[in-house]
N, C-alpha and C positions, 0 to 999 in steps of 0.2 A: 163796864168792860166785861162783865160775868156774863148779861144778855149775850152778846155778839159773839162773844166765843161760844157759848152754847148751840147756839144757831149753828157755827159754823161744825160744830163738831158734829151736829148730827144731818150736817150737809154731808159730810164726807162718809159718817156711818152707814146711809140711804145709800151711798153712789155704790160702797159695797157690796151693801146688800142686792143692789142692781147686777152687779158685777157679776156674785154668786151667783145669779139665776143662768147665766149665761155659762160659766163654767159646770163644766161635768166629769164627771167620772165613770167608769166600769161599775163601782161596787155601789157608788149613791149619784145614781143619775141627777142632776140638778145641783148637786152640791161639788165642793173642792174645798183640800182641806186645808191649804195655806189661805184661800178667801176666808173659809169660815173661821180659820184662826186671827187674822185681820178686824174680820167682822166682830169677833168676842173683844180684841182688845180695844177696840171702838165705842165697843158700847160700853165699856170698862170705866172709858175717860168720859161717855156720857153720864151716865149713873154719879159718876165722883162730883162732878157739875152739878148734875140736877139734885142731889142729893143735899147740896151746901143751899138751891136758892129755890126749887119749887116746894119745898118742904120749910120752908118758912113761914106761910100761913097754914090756916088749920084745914081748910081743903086741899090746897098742892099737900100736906103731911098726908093724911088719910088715906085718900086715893093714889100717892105712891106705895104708903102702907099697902097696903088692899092690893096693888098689882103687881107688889115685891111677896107676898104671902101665896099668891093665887102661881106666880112662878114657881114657886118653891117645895110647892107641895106637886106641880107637874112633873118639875126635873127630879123631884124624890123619886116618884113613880117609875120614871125613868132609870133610874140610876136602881131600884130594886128590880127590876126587869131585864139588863143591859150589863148592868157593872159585874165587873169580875172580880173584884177583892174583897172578900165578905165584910173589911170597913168601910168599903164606897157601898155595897148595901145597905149597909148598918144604917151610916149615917144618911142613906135616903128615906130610910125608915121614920127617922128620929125626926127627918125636917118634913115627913106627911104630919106627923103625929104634931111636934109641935106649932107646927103654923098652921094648921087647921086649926088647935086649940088659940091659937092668935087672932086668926082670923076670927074665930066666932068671938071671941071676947071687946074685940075693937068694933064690931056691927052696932051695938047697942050703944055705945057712945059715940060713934058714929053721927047715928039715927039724931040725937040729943042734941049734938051739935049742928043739928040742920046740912048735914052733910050726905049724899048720894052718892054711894062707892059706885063703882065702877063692876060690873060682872065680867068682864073680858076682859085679857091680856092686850098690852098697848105690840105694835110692831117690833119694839127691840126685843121687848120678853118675847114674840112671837117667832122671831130670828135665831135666839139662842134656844130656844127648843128645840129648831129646825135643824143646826149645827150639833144638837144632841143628837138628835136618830138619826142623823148621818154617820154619826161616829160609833165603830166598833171595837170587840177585844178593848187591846189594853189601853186604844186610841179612846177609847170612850170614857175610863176613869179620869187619864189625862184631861179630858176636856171637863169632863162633870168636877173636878175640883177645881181646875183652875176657874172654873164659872162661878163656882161659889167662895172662891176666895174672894175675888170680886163683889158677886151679891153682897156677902155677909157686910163687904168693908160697905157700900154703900148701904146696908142697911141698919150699921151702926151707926153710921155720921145721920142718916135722917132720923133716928129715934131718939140719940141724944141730942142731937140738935133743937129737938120737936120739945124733949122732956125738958132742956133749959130754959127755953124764951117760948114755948107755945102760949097760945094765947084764948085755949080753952080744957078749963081747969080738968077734966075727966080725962081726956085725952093727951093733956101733958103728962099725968101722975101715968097713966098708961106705958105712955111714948118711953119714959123714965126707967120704969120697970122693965118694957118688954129689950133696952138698949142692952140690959146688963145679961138677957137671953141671947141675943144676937151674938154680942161678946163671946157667951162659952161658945156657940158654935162656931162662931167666926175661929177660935184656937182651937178648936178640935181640927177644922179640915186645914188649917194652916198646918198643924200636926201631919197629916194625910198627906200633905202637897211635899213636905220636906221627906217623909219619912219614901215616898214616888220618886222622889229626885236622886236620894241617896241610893235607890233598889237598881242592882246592876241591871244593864241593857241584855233583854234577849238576841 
């Protein structure tokens, strides 16, 4: 059942993303902002999927590893360039810093388990980049957190999913460790997103 709904979800996230190409705007030619809010919450429900079943062996973990870290330090970047509330910089700071130090820690076990990361971002991380520099002012914090509330949660269900039942020992003890990093960040921008929700409307 898990296959086919997956398929199909990311049948519907592509059709989006089609969609997006076609709508436009004044301020971000090419982009629109209810598609590319569609489009995030799309790939939200993909990530939550793929997260529970290509992350059950030690290649799907790895190489979602590898292309959830290689996001994360892009949309930091983003979010220190872009963002307007010195804690949506902050904390894009925090996620160049720590998932680079993630990423280079996971290469070598990696490499160990005969495993081939991936150097480029797959199409959905490459969508929600896109939905990033589209996004301005205070449209642009909104969207940088709501993305990572997302990220974090799928990147906590694959790390401890990985660190309970993986099936290659370097990279479970890893997987285990890096789940309970993702956590504090996963509660810091959950912090970010309420403390957004409750800031009166300009």
């Amino acid at each position: 059942m898990i296959r086919p709904l997956l398929v199909g979800v990311a049948a519907v996230a592509l059709t989006l993303a089609a969609c997006q190409r076609n709508e436009t705007t004044a301020e971000s030619p090419g982009q629109s902002a209810p598609v590319n809010a569609a489009q995030d919450a799309m790939s939200s429900a993909v990530g939550a999927v793929s997260s529970a079943t290509l992350g059950q062996t030690t290649e799907g973990f790895a190489t979602n590893a590898a292309i959830s870290d290689m996001y994360e330090i892009e949309a930091g970047k983003l979010a220190q360039e872009k963002g307007q509330a010195a804690a949506v910089k902050e904390f894009g700071a925090m996620m160049v810093k720590d998932h680079t130090a993630i990423s280079t820690e996971m290469k070598p076990l990696a490499q160990a388990a005969n495993v081939t990361l991936p150097t480029e971002l797959d199409e959905r991380r490459k969508g929600l980049l896109d939905n990033l520099r589209a996004a301005n002012g205070a449209d642009f914090d909104r969207v940088y957190i709501d993305q990572q509330v997302a990220a974090h949660e799928e990147a906590h269900n694959l790390h401890s999913g990985y660190g309970q039942d993986g099936g290659d020992a370097g990279l479970k003890a890893f997987a285990a460790k890096t789940a309970e990093v993702v956590r504090g960040h996963l509660d810091r921008v959950r912090g970010l997103q309420a403390g957004a929700a409750a800031a009166p409307a300009n």
